[in-house]
N, C-alpha and C positions, 0 to 999 in steps of 0.2 A: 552444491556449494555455490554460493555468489559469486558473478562474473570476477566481483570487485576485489575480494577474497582469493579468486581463483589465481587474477594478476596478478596480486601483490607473493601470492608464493612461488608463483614463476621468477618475478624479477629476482625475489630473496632467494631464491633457487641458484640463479646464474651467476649473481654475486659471491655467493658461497661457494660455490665450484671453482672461481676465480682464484680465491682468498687460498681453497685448498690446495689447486694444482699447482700454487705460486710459494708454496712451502717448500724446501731443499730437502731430494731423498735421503738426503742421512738424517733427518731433524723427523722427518717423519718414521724414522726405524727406529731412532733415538725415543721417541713418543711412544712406539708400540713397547720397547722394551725394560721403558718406565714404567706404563702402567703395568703390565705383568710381572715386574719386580717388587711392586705394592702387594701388602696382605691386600686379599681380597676383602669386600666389604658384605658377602656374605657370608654364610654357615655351609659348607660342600660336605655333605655326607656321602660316604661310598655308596652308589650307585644315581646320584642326584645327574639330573639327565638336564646338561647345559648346550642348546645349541649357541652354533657359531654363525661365521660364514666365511666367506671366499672372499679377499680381497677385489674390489674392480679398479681398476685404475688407480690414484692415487687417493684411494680412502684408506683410512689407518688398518694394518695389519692386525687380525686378530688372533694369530695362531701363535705366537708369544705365549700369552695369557690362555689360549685352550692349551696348550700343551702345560702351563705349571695349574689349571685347573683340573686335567686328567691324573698329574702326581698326588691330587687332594683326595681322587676317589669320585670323579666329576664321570660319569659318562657324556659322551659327546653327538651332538646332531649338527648336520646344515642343511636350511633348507632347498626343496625342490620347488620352481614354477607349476602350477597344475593349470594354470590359463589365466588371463584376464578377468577382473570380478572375481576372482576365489581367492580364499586363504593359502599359505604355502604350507606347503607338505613338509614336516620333519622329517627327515631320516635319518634312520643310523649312523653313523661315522665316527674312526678311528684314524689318526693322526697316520699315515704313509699310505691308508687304504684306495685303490684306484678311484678317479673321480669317472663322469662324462662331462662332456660339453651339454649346459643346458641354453635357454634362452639369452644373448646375447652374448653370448659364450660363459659367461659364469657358470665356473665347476661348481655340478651337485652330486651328490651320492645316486651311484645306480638307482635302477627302478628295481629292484631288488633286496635293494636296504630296507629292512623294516622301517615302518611307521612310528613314530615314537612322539609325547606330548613333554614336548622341554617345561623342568618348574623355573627356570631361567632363561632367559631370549637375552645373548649378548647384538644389542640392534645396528644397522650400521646407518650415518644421518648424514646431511648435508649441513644442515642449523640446528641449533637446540636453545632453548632459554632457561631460565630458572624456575620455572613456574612447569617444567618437566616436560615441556612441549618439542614437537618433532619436526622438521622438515626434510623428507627422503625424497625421492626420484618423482614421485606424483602416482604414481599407481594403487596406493593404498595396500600394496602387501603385507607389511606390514601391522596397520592398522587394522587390519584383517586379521591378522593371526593371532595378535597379542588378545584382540577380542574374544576370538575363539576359544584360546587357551584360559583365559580369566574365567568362561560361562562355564568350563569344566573344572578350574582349581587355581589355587592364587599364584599363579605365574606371576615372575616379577623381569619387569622388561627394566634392562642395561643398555643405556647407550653408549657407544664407545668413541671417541670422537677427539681432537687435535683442541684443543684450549682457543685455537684461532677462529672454530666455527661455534663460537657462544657468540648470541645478537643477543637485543635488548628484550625484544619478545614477539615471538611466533605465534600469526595469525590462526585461529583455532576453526576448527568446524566441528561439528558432532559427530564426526563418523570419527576423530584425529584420535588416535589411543596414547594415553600418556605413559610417560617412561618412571620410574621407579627411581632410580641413579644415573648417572652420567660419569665416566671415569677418563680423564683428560691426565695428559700429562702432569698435571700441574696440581690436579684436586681431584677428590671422590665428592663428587656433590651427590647430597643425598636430597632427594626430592616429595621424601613419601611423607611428608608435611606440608607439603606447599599446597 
């Protein structure tokens, strides 16, 4: 990635974290239980294997929307850290199931939970644009994963995300995996035309 490239997603990074922590926790619960009160904008057939994730700090709650996508017939995953440079691990998970502490303390499913290849990745972001683009934490987990998941079947990556962290547009690299939807309080933007 260029130096030049590299800055410009750190400062959009800092920015956006501002913007999200500076949102009121009922406005952001308010958010989570907007979007999961929305018809989903895909097709959930019984046994379709949707991972989630674990809330970190004040990013948008996902477990609304996993839990009314388990009612659909959704099987569920969150991902595990496997290191630095690599993809993250699905595992298995059901809604009360014990977590661990994994890498920065983010709850992940035991080493134990099976393995599993989500055909849905609900993503969590810091910025996102119209054009389906992403800005998460800078590790590339992500973009790692969705990768993986597309070279074995057409996984479709969901970002989930507060209406306040849409910018104008997110600086791109080749490695950046594009997201499919984006579902905000406010809209289901569909992106798989852009």
């Amino acid at each position: 990635m260029s130096d030049a490239i590299s800055e410009l997603k750190s400062v959009i990074r800092k920015d956006a974290l501002m913007r999200r922590d500076a949102l009121p926790a009922a406005e952001r619960a308010s958010a989570a239980e907007t979007i999961a009160a929305r018809a989903f904008p895909l097709a959930i057939s019984p046994g379709t294997v949707v991972s989630g994730f674990m809330p970190l700090k004040t990013e948008i709650n996902p477990l609304p929307l996993m839990r009314r996508l388990t009612e659909a017939g959704a099987q569920l995953a969150l991902p595990a850290i496997a290191g630095r440079g690599k993809p993250l691990i699905m595992r298995a998970f059901a809604i009360g199931d014990a977590l661990a502490s994994g890498q920065w303390g983010i709850r992940e499913p035991n080493a134990d939970a099976p393995e599993v290849a989500p055909d849905i990745l609900l993503v969590p972001l810091l910025a996102f644009d119209r054009a389906g683009h992403r800005i998460g934490y800078g590790a590339g987990y992500y973009d790692m994963t969705i990768g993986k998941l597309r070279a074995m079947k057409p996984a479709i990556a969901v970002g989930i995300a507060f209406a306040a962290q849409e910018i104008g547009e997110v600086p791109v690299t080749p490695r950046d995996a594009r997201l499919d939807l984006v579902l905000t309080e406010r809209e289901v933007i569909d992106l798989r035309g852009a």
